[in-house]
C-alpha positions as CSV (number, residue, x, y, z in Angstrom):
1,X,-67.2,-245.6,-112.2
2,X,-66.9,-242.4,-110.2
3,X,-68.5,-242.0,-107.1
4,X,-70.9,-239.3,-106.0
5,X,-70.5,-237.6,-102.7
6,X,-72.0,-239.3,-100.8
7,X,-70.1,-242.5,-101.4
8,X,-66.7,-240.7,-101.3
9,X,-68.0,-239.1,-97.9
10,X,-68.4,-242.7,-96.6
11,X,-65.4,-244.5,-98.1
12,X,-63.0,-241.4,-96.6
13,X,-64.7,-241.4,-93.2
14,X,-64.5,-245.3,-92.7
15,X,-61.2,-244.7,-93.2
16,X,-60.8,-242.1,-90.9
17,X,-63.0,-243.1,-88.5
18,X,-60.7,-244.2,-85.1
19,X,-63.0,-242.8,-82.2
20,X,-63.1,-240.0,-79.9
21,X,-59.9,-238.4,-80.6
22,X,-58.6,-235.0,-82.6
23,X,-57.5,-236.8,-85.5
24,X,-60.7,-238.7,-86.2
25,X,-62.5,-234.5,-85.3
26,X,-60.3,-232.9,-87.7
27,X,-60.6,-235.7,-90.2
28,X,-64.4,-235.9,-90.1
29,X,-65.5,-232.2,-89.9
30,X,-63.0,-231.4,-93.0
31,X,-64.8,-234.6,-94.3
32,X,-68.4,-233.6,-93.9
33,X,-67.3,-229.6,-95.2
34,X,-66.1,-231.3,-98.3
35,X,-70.2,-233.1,-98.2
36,X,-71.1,-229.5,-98.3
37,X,-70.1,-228.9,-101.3
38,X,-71.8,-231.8,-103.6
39,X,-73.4,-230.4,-106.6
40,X,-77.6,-230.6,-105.6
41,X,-78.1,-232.0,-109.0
42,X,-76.2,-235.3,-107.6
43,X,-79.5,-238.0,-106.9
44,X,-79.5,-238.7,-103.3
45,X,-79.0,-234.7,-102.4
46,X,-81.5,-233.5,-105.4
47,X,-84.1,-236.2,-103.4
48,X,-83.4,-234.5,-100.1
49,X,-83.3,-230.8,-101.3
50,X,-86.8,-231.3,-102.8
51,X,-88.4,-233.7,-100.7
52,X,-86.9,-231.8,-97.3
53,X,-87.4,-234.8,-94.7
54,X,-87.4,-233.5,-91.2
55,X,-85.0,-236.9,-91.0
56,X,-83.4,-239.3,-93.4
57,X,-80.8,-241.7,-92.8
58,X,-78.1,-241.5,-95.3
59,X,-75.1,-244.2,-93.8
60,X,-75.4,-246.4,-91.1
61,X,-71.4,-247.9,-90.5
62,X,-71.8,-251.4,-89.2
63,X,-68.5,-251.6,-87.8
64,X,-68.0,-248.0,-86.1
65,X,-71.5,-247.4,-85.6
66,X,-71.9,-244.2,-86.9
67,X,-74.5,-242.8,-88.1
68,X,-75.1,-240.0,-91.3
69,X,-78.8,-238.4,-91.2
70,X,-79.9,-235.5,-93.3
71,X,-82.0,-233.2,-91.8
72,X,-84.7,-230.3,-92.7
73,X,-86.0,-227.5,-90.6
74,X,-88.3,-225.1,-91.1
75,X,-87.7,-221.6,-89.7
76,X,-88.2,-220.6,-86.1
77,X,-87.7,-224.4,-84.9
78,X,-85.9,-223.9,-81.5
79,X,-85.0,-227.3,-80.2
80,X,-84.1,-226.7,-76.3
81,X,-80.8,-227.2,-74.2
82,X,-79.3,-230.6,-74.5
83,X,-76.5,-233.0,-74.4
84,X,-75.5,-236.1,-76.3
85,X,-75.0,-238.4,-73.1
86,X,-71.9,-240.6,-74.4
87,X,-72.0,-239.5,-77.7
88,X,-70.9,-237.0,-79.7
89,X,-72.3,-235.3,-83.0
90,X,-71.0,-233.4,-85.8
91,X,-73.6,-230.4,-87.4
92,X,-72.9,-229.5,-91.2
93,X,-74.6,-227.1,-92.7
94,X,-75.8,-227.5,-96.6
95,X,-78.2,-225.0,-97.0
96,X,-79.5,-222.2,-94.6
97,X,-78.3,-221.1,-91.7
98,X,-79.0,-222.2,-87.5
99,X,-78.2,-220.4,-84.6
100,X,-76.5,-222.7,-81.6
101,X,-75.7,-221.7,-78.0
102,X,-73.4,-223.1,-75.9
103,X,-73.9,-223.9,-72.5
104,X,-72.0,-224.9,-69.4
105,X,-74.2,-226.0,-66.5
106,X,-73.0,-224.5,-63.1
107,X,-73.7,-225.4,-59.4
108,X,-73.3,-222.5,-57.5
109,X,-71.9,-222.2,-53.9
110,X,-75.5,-222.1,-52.5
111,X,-76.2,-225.5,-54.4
112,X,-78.4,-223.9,-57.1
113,X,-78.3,-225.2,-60.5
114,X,-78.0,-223.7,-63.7
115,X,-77.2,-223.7,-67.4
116,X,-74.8,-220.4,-68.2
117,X,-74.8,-219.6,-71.7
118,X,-71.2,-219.4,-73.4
119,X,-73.0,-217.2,-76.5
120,X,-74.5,-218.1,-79.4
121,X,-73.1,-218.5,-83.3
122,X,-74.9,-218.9,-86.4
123,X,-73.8,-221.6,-88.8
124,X,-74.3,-221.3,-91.9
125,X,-73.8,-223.5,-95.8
126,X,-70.0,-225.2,-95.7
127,X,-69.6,-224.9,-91.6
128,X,-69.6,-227.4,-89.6
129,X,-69.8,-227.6,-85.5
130,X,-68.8,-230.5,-83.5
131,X,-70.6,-231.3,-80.3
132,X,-68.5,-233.6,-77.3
133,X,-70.1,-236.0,-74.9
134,X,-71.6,-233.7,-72.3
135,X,-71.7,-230.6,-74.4
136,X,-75.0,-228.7,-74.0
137,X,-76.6,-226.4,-77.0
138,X,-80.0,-225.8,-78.6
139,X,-80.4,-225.1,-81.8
140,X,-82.7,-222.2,-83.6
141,X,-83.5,-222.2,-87.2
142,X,-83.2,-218.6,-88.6
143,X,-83.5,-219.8,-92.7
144,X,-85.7,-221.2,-95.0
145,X,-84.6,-224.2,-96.8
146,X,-82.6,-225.3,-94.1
147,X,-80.9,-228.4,-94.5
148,X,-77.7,-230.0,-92.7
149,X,-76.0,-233.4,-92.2
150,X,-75.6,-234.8,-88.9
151,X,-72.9,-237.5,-87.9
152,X,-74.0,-238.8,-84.7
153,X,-71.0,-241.5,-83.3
154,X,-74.1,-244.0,-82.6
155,X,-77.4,-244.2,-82.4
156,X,-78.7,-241.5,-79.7
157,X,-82.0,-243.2,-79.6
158,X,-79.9,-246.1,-77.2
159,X,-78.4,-242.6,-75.7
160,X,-82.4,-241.3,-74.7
161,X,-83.6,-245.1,-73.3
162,X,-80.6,-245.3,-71.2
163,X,-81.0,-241.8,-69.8
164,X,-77.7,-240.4,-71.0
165,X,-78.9,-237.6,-73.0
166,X,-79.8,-234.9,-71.1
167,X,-83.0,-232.2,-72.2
168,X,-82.5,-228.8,-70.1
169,X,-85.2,-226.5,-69.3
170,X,-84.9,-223.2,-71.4
């Protein structure tokens, strides 16, 4: 039987899948390009495109501990400055597009603090942007029908509890 995206998505990244490193990056992000590009009249994506959860669980690995969520936004969400903590997170875009800024936080020789932006992209359907523990962005919906995939490498909720993950002021 020939599988849909979604389970050739999961079956390639498991095999991919050796932590934080630049072949398991490279591997994933061409992986989650290649997601994409499933035809919407496949089930699972059909479900998503028309039922646009702000958050649905696709994959959940139970031996990596990765995690593959679709997401929906609706235009003009702005989520503000944060990090991951320990984790790191892959954005791919199916439908729409987002803006992201990058930001590095500075200290500056009189002590003060503050988050320096490194610009802003948009990301569009078929990109994909990867995130590394400690990397800060926001994220601004510009599109309607805005839908992306989101690999986190584990669950961030653990990430928020334990004070890891990091929420900047604008």
């Amino acid at each position: 039987m020939k599988k849909n995206g979604l389970e050739t998505f999961v079956t390639n990244v498991t095999k991919h899948w050796s932590g934080l490193n630049t072949e398991t990056v490279v591997a994933v992000r061409q992986l989650l390009v290649d997601l994409t590009t499933t035809p919407s009249d496949e089930t699972w994506l059909n479900e998503i495109v028309h039922e646009r959860p702000a958050a649905k669980e696709l994959y959940r690995d139970p031996q990596h501990g990765f995690i593959l969520m679709a997401h929906s936004e609706e235009i003009g969400l702005y989520r503000q400055p944060h990090n991951h903590g320990a984790g790191w997170v892959f954005y791919a875009v199916y439908s729409g597009e987002i803006a992201m800024t990058t930001y590095k936080q500075i200290t500056s020789s009189r002590g003060k603090t503050a988050l320096v932006s490194r610009g802003s992209d948009v990301i569009a359907g078929k990109q994909c942007r990867v995130f590394l523990p400690g990397d800060i962005h926001d994220t601004h919906c510009m599109t309607e029908g805005f839908v992306q995939f989101r690999l986190t490498s584990s669950d961030f909720k653990k990430e928020i509890q334990e004070g890891r993950m990091i929420k900047f002021d604008p």
